[in-house]
DOVEX-332224 format. One line per field, with one value per residue: x, y, z of N, C-alpha, C, O in turn; residue in one letter; residue number from 0. Coordinates in pm, whole numbers, always signed. Each point is the difference from the previous one (the first is absolute). Example, Ala and Ser with C-alpha at 12.3 -4.5 7.8 and 13.67 -1.06 7.14 Angstrom:
2
n.x	(+1319; -139);
n.y	(-569; +107);
n.z	(+780; -138);
ca.x	(-89; +82);
ca.y	(+119; +119);
ca.z	(+0; +6);
c.x	(+90; -77);
c.y	(+120; +109);
c.z	(+0; +73);
o.x	(+104; +51);
o.y	(-2; +111);
o.z	(+66; +17);
vogu	(A; S);
torpa	(0; 1);
END
This chain:
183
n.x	(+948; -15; +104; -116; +240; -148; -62; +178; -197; +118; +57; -97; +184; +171; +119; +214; +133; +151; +44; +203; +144; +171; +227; +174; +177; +170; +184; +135; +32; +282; +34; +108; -67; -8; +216; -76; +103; +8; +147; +124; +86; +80; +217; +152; +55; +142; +196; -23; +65; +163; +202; +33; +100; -145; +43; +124; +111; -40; +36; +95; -57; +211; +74; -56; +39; +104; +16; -208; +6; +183; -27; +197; +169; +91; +219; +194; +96; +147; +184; +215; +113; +126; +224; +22; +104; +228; -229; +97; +28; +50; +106; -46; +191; +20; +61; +179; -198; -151; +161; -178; +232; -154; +173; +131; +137; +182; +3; +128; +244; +115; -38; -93; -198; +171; -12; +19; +8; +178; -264; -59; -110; +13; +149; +53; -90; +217; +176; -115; +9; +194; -210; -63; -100; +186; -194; +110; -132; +38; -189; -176; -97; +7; +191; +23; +219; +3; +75; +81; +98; +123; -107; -50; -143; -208; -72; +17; -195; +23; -127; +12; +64; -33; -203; +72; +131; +25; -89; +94; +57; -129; -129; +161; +33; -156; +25; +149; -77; +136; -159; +45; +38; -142; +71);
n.y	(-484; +139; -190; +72; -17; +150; +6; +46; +148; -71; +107; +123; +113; -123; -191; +83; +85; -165; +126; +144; -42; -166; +99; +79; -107; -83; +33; +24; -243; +37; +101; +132; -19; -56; +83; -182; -4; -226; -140; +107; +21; -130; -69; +121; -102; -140; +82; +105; -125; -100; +152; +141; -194; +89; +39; +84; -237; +41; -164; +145; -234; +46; +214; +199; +99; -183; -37; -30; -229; -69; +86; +108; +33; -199; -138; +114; +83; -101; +68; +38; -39; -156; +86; +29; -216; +74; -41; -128; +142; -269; +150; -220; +106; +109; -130; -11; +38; -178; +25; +137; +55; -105; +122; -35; -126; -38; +167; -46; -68; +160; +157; -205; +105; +49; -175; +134; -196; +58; -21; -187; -174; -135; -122; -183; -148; -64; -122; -204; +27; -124; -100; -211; +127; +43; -70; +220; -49; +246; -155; +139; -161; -207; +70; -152; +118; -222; +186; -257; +203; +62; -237; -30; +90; -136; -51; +244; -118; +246; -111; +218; +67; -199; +131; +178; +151; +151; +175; +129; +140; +140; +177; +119; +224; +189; +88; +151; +136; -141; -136; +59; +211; +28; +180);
n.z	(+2315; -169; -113; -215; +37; +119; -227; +208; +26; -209; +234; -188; -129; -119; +26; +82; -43; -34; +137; -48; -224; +68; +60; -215; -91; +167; +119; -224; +79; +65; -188; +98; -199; +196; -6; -77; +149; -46; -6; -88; -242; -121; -39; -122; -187; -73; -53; -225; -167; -18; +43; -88; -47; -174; -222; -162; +73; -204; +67; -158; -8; -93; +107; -158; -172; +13; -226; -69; -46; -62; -234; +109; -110; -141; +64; +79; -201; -103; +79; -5; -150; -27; +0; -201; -23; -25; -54; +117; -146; +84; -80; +9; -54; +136; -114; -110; -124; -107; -164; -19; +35; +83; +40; -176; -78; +115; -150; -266; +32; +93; -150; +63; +124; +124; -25; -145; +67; -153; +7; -107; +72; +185; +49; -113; +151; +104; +17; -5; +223; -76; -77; +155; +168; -51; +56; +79; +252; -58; +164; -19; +134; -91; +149; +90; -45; +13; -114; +128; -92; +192; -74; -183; -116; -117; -245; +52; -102; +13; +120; -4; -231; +19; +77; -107; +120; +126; -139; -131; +109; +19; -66; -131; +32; -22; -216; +66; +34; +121; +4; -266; +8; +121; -31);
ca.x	(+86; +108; +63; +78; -58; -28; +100; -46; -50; +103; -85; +85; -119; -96; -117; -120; -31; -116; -124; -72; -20; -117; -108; -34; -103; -132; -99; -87; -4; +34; -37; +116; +122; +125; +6; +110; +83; +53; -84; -5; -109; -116; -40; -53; -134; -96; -37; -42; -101; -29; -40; -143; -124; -123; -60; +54; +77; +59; +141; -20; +141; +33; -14; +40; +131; +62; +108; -81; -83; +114; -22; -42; -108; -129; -39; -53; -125; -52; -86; -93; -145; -80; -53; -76; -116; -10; +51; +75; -10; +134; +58; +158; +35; +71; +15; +90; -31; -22; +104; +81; -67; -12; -72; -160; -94; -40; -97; -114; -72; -81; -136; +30; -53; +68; +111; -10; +102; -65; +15; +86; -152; -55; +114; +3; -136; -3; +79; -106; -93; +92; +60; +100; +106; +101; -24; -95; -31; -90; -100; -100; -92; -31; +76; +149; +28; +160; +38; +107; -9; +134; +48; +163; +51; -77; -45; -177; -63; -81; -68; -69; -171; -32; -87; -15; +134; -15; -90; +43; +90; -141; -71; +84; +22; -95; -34; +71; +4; -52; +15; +27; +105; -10; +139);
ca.y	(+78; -72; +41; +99; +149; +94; +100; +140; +45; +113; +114; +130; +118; +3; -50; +38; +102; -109; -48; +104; -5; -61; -8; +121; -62; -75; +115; +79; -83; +87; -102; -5; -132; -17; -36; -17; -97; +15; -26; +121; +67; -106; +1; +134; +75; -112; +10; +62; -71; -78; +84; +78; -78; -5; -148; -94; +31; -133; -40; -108; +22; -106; -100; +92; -43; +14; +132; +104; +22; -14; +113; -11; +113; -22; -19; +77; +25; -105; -104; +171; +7; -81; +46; +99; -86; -20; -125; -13; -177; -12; -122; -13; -101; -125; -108; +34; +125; -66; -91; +116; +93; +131; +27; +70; -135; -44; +71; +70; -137; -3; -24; -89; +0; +64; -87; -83; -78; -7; -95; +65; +37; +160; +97; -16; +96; +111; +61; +30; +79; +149; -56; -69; +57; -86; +99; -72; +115; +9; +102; +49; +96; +42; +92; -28; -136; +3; -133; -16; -37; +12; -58; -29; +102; +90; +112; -13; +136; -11; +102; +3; +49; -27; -95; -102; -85; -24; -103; -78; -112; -58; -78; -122; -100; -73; -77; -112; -22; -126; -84; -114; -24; +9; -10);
ca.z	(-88; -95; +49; -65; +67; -113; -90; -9; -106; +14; -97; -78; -44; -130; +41; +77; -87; -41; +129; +53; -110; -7; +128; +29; -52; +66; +51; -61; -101; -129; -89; -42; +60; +85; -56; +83; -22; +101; +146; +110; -1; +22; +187; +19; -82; +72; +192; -40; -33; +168; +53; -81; -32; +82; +10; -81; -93; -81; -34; -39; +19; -18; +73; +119; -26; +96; +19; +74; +120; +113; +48; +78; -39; -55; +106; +142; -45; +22; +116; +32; -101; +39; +175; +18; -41; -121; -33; -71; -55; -110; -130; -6; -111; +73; +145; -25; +143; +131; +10; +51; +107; -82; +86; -65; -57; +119; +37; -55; +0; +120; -66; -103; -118; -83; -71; -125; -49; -127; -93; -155; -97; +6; -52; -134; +1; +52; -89; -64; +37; +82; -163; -12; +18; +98; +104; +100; +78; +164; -79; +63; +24; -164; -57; +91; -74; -72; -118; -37; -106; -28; +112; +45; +28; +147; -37; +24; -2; +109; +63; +192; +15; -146; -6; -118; -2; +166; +30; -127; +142; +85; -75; -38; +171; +6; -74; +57; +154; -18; +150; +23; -22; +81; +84);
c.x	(+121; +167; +123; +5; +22; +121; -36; +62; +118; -92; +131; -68; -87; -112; -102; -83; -118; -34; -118; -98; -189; -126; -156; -116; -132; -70; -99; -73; -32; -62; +116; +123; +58; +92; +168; +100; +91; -57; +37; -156; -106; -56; -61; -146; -95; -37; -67; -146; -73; -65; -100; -82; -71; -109; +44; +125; +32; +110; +20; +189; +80; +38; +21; +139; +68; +86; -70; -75; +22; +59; -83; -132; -117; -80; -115; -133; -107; -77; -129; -110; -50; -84; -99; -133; -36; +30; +110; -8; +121; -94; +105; +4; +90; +11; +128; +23; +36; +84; +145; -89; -56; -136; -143; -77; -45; -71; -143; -78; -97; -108; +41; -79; +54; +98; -35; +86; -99; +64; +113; -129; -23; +93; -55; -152; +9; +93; -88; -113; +90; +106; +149; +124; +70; +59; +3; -55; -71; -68; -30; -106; -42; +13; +140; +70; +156; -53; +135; -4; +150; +4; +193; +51; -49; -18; -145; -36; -108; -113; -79; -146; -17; -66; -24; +107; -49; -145; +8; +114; -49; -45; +61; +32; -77; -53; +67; +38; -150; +13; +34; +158; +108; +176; -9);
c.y	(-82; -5; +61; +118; +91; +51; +127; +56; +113; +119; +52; +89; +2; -92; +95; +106; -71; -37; +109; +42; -89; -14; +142; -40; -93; +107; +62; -46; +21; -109; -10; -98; -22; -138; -94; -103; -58; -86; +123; +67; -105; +25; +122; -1; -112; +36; +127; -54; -58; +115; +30; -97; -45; -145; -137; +47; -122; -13; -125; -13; -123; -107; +104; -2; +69; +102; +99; +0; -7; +159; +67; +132; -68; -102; +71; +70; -105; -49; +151; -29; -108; -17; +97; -40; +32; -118; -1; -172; +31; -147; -7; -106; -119; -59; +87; +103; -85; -26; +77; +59; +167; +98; +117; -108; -36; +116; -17; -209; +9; -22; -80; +14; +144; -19; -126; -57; +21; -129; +27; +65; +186; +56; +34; +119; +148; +60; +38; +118; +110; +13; -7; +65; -47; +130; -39; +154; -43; +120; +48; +104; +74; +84; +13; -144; +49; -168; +33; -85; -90; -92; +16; +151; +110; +78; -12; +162; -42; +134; +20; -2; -48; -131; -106; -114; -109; -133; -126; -113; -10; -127; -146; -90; -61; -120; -207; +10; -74; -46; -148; -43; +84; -42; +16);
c.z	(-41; +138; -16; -3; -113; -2; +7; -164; -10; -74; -28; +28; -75; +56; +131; -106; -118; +80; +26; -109; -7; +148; -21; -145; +15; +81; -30; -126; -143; -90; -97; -30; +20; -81; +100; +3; +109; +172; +69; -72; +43; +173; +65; -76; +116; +158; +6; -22; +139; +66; -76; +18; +132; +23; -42; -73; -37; -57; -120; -49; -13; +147; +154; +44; +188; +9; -20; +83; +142; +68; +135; -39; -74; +112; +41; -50; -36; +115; +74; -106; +61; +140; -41; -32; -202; -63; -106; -143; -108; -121; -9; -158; +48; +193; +38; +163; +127; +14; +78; +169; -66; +125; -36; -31; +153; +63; -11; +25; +108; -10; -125; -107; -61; -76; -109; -83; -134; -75; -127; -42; +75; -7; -115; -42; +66; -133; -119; +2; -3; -161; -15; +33; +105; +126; +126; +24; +105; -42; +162; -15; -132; -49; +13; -90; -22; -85; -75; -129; -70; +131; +44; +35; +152; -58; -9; +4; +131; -8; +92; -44; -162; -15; -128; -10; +107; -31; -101; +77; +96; -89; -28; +139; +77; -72; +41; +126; +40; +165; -52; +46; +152; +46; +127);
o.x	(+50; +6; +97; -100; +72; +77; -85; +98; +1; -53; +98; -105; -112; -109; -123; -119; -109; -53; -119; -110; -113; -115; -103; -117; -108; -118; -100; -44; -98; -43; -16; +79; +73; -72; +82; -24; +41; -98; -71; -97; -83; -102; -93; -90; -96; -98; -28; -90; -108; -122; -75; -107; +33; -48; -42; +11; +35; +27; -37; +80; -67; -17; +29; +32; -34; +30; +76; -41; -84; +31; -122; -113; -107; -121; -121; -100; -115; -113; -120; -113; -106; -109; -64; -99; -110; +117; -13; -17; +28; -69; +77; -88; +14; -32; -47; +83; +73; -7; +113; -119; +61; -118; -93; -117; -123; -38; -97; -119; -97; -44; +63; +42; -70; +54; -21; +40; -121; +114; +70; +2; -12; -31; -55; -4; -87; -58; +15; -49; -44; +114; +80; +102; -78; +104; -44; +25; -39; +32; +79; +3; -19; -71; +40; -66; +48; -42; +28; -42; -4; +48; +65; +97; +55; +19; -65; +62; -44; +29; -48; -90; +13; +53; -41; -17; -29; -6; -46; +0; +53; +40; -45; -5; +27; -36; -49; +71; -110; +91; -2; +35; +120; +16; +101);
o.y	(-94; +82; -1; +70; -26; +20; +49; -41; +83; +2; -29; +1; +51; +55; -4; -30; +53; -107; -16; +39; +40; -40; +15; +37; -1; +27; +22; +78; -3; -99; -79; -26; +8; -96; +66; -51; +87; +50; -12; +17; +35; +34; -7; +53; +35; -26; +23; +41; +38; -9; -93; +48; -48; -56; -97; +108; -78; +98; -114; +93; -94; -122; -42; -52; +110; +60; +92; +98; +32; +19; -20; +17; +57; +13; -19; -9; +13; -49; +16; +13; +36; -37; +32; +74; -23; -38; +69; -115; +99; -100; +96; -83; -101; +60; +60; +11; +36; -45; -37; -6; +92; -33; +45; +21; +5; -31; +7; -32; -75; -92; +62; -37; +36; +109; -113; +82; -18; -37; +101; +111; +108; +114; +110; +96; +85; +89; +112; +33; +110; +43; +72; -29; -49; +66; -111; +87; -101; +97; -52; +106; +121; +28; +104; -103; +113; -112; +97; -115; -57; +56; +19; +7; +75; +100; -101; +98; -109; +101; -102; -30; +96; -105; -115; -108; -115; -112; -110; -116; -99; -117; -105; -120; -111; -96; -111; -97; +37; +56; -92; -118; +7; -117; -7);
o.z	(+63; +91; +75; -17; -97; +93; -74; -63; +91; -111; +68; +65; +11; +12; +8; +0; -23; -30; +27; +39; -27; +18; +66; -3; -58; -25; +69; -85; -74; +59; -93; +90; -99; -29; +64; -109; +76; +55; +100; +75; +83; +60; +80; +66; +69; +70; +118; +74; +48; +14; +28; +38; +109; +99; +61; -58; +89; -69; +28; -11; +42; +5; +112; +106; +43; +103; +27; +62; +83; +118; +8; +43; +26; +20; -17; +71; +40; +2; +18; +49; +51; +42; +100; -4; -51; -5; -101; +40; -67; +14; -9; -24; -70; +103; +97; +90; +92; +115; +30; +33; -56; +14; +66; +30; +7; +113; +76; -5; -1; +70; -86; -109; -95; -19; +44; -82; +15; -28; +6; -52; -59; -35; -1; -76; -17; -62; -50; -108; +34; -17; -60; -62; +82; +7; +32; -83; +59; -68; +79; -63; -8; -96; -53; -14; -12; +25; -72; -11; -109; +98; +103; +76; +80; +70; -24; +40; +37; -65; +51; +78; -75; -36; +7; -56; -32; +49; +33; -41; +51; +0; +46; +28; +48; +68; -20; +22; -40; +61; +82; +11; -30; +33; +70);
vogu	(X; X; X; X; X; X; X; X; X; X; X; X; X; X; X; X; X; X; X; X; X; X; X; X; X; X; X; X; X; X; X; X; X; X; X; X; X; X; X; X; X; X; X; X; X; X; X; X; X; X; X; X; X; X; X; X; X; X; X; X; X; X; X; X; X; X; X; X; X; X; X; X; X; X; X; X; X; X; X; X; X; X; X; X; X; X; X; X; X; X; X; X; X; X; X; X; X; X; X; X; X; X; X; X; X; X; X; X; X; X; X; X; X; X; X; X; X; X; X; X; X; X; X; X; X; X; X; X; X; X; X; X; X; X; X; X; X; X; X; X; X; X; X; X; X; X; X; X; X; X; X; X; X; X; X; X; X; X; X; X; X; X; X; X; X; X; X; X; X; X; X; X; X; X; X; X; X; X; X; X; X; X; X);
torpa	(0; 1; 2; 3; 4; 5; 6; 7; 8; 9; 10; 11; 12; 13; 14; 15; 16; 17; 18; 19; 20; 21; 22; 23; 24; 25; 26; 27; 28; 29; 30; 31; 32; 33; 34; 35; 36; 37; 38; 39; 40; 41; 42; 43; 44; 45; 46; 47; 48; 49; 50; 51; 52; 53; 54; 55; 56; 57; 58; 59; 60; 61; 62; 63; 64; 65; 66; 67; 68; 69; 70; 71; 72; 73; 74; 75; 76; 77; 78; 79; 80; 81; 82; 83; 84; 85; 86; 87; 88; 89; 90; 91; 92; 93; 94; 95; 96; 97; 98; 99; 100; 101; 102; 103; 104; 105; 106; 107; 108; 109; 110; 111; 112; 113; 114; 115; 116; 117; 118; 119; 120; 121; 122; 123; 124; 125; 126; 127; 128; 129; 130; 131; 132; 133; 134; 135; 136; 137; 138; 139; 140; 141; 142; 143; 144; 145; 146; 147; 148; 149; 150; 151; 152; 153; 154; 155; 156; 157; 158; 159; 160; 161; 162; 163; 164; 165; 166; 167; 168; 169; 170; 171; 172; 173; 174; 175; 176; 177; 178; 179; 180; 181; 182);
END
């Protein structure tokens, strides 16, 4: 484990209440979209995500940025999904991740063939399959996704149950995720 210690997570009201909001949506896997902004919402919809997934969750992303993932709340779900034997796999757009302590990247490195340094070319082929949009997300279980559409801001639509979204970023993720490239 990283030797940086987690950033406990400041809850409000308003955020527990968007905890409870979306915990009640994944529950009942509203198809509804959740809509959000922010590393407090990020960390909350994601450790949400973590909890629900069952088999797979992919991550695709510029470099897993340390100031959410350092959160002790996306942490901690995090590693709980993995302990639970859900594979987890990142694309990353840059080296940038490695250059930092970042104690979600030293989870998920554990298993090395989960982690993909993207070429410029499959970047370029993934932005292509997703028509060129400058995105990142996280998908599971081919119904489950936040796609951040607003990098600098942490804005993203999400949903617990919308298979056409969910598999259309599968798909693209799969398409390049690759063993040649291996972090």
């Amino acid at each position: 484990m990283s030797n940086i210690l987690l950033e406990p997570f400041k809850w409000t009201p308003e955020l527990k209440e968007y905890q409870a909001l979306l915990e009640k949506s994944a529950s009942t896997d509203s198809k509804w979209p959740v809509f959000n902004g922010g590393k407090e919402h990020a960390a909350i919809l994601m450790s949400i995500i973590f909890k629900y997934a069952k088999d797979y969750v992919y991550l695709y992303s510029y470099s897993l940025s340390p100031e959410l993932s350092r959160l002790d709340i996306y942490y901690e779900s995090l590693n709980e999904c993995i302990n639970r034997g859900v594979k987890v796999k990142l694309l990353l757009q840059s080296s940038e991740a490695f250059d930092k302590d970042n104690p979600s990247i030293d989870i998920i490195r554990k298993n090395p063939s989960n982690i993909i340094l993207l070429t410029e070319k499959q970047d370029k082929n993934l932005k292509k399959s997703l028509n060129e949009m400058d995105i990142h997300f996280a998908v599971s279980d081919n119904k489950r996704y936040r796609l951040e559409y607003n990098i600098k801001d942490r804005k993203a639509i999400s949903s617990f149950n919308d298979p056409s979204v969910a598999n259309t970023l599968k798909n693209a993720f799969e398409s390049v995720f690759s063993d040649q490239n291996l972090c």
